[in-house]
N, C-alpha and C positions, 0 to 999 in steps of 0.2 A: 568716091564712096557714094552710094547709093541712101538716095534720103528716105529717112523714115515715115516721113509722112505719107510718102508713095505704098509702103505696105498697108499703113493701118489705111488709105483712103479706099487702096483697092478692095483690103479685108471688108469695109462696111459696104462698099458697090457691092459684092459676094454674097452677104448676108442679104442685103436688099432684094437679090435674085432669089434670095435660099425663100425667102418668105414672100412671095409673091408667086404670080400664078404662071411666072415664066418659064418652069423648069419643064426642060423638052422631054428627058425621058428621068428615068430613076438612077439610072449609070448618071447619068448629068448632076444629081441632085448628091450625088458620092462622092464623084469628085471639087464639087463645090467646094462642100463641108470637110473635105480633106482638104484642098488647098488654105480655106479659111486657118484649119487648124496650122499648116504651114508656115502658111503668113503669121500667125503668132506666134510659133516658134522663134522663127527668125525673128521676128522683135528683141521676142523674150533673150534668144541669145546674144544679139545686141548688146541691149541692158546691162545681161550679163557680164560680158565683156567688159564695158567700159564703167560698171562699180567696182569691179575687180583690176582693172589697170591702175598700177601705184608709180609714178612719176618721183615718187622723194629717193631720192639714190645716196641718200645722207648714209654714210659708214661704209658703201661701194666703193669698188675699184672702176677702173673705167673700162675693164675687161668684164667685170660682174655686170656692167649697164648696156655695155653692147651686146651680150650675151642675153640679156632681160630683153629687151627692144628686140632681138631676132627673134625670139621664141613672142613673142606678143607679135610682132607681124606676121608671122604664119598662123596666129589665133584669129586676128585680123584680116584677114587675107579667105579663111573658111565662112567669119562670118558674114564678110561681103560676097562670095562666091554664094551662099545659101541664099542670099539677098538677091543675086541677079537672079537665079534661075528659076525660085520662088513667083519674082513677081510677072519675069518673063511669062510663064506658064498661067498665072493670074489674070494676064493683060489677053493672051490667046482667047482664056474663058469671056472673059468681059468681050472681046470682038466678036465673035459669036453671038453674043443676047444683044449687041449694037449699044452696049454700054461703052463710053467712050473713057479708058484708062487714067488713071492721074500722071499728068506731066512730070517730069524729071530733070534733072539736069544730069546724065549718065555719063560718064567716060566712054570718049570715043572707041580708044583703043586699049579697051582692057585688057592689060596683060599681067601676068606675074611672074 
């Protein structure tokens, strides 16, 4: 899984560009401000995610909990996909202005 810190670190590198005298043209200063808002997305749907993931399987079958758990890993699964491409896409921008990205510990071979 992809750490959260890494979005909101790159989100504030982004801002730091957005308000500074760095931005190369206005197309640049668009997609900035779009990825930033991105970047919070995917947080937010993060968040979302795991207040909404409920673990008590009290009065479940064990058909009902495996069925619960597949349907949560493919919610799982979009909102770490949103995450890598997100910040992929973030780290491109930050290379560019020779801002250096925030470190991660990523999976190698991400697959699903």
């Amino acid at each position: 899984m992809i750490d959260g810190a890494k979005v909101i670190n790159n989100k504030m590198k982004l801002d730091s560009i957005l308000k500074s005298r760095q931005i190369k043209s206005v197309d640049d200063s668009v997609k900035i401000a779009d990825l930033v808002l991105k970047l919070n997305q995917a947080d937010e749907n993060m968040m979302d995610w795991m207040h909404a993931f409920n673990d008590d399987f009290k009065g479940r079958d064990e058909t009902e909990n495996l069925n619960y758990y597949k349907s949560e890993m493919v919610k799982i699964r979009n909102v770490e996909d949103s995450y890598i491409k997100v910040t992929r896409a973030s780290d491109s921008v930050l290379k560019i202005y020779n801002v250096a990205p925030s470190q991660i510990m990523e999976m190698k071979n991400h697959k699903h």
